[in-house]
C-alpha positions in Angstrom: -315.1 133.0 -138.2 -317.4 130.4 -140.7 -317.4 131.5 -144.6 -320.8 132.5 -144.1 -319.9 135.3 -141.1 -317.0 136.5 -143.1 -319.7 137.1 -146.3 -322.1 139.2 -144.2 -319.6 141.3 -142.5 -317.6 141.9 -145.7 -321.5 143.0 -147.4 -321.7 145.1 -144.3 -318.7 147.1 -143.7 -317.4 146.7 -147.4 -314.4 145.6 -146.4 -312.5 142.3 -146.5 -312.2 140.7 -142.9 -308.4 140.7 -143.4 -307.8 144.3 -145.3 -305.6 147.1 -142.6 -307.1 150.0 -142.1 -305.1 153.1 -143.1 -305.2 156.9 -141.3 -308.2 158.8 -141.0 -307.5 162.8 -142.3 -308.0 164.0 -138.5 -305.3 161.9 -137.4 -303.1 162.6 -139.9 -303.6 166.0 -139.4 -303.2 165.7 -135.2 -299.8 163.7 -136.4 -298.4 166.5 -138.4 -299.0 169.1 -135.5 -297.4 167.0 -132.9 -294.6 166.8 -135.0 -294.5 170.9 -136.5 -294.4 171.6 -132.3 -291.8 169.1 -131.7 -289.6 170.6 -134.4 -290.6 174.7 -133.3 -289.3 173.2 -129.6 -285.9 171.7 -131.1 -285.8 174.8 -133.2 -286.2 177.4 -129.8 -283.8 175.6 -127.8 -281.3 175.6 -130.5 -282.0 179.5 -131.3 -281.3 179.9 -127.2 -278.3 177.7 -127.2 -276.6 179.7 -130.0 -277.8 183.2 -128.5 -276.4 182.1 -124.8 -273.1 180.9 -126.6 -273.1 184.1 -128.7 -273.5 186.5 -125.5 -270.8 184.2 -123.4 -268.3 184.9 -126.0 -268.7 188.7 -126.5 -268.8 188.9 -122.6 -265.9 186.8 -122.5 -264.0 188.9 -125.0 -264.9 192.2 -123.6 -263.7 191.2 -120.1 -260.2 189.7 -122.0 -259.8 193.2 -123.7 -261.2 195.3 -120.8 -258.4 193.3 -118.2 -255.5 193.5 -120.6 -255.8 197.2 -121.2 -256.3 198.0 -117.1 -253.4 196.1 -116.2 -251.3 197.5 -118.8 -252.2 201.1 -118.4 -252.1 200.6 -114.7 -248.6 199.0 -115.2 -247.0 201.9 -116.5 -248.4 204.2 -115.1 -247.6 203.4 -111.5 -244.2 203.6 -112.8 -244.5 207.7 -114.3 -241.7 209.3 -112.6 -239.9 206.7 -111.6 -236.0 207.2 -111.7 -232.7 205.9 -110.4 -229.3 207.4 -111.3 -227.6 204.4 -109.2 -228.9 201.5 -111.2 -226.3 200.1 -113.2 -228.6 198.8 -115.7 -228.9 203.0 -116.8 -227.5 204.0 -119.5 -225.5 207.5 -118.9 -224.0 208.5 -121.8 -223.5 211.8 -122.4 -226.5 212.4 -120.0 -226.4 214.7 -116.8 -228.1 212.4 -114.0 -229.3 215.4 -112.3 -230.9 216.9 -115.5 -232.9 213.7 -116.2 -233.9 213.2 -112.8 -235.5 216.6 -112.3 -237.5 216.0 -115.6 -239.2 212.9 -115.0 -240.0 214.4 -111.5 -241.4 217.6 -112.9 -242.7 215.4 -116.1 -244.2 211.8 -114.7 -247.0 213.1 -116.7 -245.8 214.8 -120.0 -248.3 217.6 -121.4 -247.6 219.6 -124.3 -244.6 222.0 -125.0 -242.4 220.9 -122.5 -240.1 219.1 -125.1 -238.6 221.3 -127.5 -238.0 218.9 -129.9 -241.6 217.3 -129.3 -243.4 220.0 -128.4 -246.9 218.5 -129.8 -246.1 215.8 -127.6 -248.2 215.3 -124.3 -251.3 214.5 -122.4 -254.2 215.9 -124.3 -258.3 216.1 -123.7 -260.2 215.2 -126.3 -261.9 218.3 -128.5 -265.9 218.2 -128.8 -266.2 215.3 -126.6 -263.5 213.1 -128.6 -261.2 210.3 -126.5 -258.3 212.0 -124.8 -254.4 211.2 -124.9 -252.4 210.0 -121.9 -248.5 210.7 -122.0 -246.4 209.6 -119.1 -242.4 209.5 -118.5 -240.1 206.8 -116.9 -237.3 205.3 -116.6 -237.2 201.3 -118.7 -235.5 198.9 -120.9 -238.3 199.4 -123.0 -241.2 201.9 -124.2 -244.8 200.5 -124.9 -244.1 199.0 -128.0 -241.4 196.9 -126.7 -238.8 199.5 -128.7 -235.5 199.3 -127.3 -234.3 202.6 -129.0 -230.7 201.5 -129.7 -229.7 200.5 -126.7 -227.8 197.7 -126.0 -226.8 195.5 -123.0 -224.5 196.2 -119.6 -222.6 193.7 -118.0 -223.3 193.6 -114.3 -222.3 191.3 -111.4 -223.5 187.7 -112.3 -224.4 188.5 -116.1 -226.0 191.0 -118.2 -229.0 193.0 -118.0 -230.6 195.0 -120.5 -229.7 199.2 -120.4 -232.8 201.8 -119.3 -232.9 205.0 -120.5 -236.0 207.8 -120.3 -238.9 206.3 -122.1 -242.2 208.3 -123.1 -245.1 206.3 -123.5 -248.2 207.9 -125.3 -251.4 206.3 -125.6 -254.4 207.2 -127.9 -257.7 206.4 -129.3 -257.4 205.6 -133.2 -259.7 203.9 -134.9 -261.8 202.4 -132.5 -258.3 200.7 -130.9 -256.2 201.8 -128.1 -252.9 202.2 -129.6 -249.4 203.3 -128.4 -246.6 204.9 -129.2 -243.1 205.2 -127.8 -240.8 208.0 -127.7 -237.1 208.9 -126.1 -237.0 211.8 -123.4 -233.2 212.4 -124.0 -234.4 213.0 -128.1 -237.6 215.2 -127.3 -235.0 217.4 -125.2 -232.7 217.4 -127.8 -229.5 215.7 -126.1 -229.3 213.0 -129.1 -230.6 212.2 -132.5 -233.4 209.7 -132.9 -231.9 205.8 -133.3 -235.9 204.9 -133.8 -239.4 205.7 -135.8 -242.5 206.6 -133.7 -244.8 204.2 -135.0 -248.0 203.5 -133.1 -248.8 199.8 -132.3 -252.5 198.6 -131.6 -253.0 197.4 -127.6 -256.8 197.1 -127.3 -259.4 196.7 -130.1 -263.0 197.6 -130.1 -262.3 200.3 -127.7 -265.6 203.0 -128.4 -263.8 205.9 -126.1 -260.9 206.3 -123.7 -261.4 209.2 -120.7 -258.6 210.4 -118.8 -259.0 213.1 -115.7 -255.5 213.7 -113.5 -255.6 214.2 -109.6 -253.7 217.2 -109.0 -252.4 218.4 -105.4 -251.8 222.3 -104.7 -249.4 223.5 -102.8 -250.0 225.7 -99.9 -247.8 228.8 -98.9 -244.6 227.0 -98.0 -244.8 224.9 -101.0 -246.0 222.2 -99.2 -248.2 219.1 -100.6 -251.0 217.3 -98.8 -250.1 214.2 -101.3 -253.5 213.6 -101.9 -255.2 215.3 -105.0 -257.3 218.4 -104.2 -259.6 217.4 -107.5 -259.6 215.6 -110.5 -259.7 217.9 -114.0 -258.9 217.3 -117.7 -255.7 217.6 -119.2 -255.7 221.1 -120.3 -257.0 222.1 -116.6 -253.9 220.1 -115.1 -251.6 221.3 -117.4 -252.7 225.0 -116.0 -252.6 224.0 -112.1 -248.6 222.5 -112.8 -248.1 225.5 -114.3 -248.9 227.0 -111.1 -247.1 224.8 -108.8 -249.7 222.0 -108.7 -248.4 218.6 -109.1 -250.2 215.5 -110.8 -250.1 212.7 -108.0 -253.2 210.7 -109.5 -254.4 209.5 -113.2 -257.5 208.2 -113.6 -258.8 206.6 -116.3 -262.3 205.1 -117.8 -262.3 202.5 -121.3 -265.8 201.8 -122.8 -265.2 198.1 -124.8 -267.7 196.4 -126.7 -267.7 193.3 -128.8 -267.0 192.0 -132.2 -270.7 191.0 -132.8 -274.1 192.1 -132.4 -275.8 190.0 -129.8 -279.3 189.1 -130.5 -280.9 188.9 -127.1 -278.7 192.1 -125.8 -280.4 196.1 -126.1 -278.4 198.5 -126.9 -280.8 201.5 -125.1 -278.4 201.8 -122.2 -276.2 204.5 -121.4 -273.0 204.7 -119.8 -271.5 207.2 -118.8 -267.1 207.6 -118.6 -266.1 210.1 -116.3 -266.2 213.6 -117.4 -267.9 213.0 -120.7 -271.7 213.1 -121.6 -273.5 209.9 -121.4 -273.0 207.6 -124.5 -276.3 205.7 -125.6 -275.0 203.0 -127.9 -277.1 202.6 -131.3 -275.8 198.8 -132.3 -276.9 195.4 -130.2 -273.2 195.0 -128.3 -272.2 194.6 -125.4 -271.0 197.5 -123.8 -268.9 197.2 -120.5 -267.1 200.1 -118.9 -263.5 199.9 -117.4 -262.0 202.5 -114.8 -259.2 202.8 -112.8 -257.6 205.6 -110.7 -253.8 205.4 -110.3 -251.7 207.3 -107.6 -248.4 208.5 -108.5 -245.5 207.9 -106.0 -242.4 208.4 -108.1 -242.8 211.9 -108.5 -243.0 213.0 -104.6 -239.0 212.1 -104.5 -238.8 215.8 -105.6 -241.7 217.4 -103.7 -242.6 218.4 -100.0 -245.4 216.4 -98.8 -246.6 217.1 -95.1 -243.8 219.4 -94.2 -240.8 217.0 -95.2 -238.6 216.5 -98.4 -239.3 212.6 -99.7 
């Protein structure tokens, strides 16, 4: 371009031929809203990421808790009742074989008064809709708290093994945590002084409620049991029908667990509902997952007619 173009386009346009051009206001402004819904994008994705991670946990450590406490409910009490004189790992002192035997039979499932030195001790339902108590009897090295009561160790063929005895396992609702706590049947019927405390132990936290119903089969006029439970009724119900000859051959029981945290994208409008109890509508943003399982007891039956013949 000659000197002379250069002059009239600089008198024209104002501006020197080799001067940049900056942004005009619109395009700054377009500029800055490209960029505010770039960053509200990065910002939603992130809020989702953290929301789906949030929710995986809780579910994750609802499920851990909700598994741990079926399996070990479900452990022990499949063993209720369960006794065997001729087990060398038993420990016999000063105990009538016999005697014990017919107690866990008639007392798989322990309710109150039956031990007169525990007579508050036993399967309970909760008053005005509270979380009920589960009591059950057997034979182990061990009760629920991993309490060995004193006892020791008996040598048998190839080694050692560690003694049984007659445990009592009680678990409860306390504080929003399932808890246990062991006891000894030969103490509660006064055939030895306690070697132990009765401390509870937390199993499960986060645990809202804890519903227990019992399967009861009634015998018909020769004493005779179908083994299958006639209906399933709260504790003080089934304490009335063993009174009355029935006999507990089921336990089933319902856990509500939620989890540590609120959770943002979760509602906490829905109701559940554990067996016998009113529907629970929780209040805080949870999660909520309900556990159940029904348990049938075979230990006891050793001492019963079923179907017209002594098991």
């Amino acid at each position: 371009m000659t000197a002379a173009c250069s002059s009239v386009l600089a008198k024209k346009t104002g501006l020197h031929p080799n001067a940049q051009a900056g942004l005009s206001m619109v395009e700054l402004i377009i500029a800055m809203l490209l960029g505010l819904m770039l960053l509200m994008g990065a910002m939603s994705v992130l809020s989702n990421n953290n929301a789906n991670l949030q929710l995986n946990e809780g579910l994750a450590s609802v499920q851990e808790n909700g598994r741990f406490a079926l399996t070990r409910l479900t452990q022990t009490i499949r063993l209720a009742g369960s006794y065997n004189p001729q087990d060398p790992a038993l420990n016999l002192t000063g105990v009538d074989p016999t005697t014990e035997q017919a107690d866990l039979a008639e007392n798989a499932v322990v309710f109150p008064g039956v031990y007169a030195s525990g007579l508050a001790v036993g399967s309970v339902n909760g008053a005005s809709g509270a979380s009920d108590t589960l009591v059950v009897g057997l034979q182990a090295e061990a009760d629920c708290r991993l309490n060995t009561h004193g006892y020791g160790t008996t040598v048998v063929a190839g080694g050692s093994v560690a003694q049984q005895f007659h445990v009592i396992n009680e678990y409860y609702l306390e504080d929003d945590s399932l808890k246990c706590r062991g006891y000894e049947g030969r103490v509660l019927r006064g055939e030895k002084a306690s070697s132990a405390n009765t401390s509870a132990v937390t199993l499960v936290e986060n645990v809202e409620d804890f519903q227990v119903l019992y399967g009861v089969a009634e015998a018909d006029g020769n004493n005779v049991f179908s083994g299958q439970p006639s209906s399933y009724m709260t504790a003080d119900r089934a304490a009335t029908a063993v009174t009355n000859g029935g006999r507990v051959v089921a336990v089933q029981f319902a856990l509500l667990i939620y989890s540590d945290e609120p959770i943002s994208s979760t509602s906490g409008s829905r109701s559940v509902k554990l067996l016998d109890k009113t529907a629970f509508t929780p209040t805080e943003r949870r999660i909520y997952r309900q556990f159940q399982q029904t348990v049938m007891l075979r230990n006891p039956w050793n001492s019963a007619v079923f179907e017209g013949t002594s098991s």
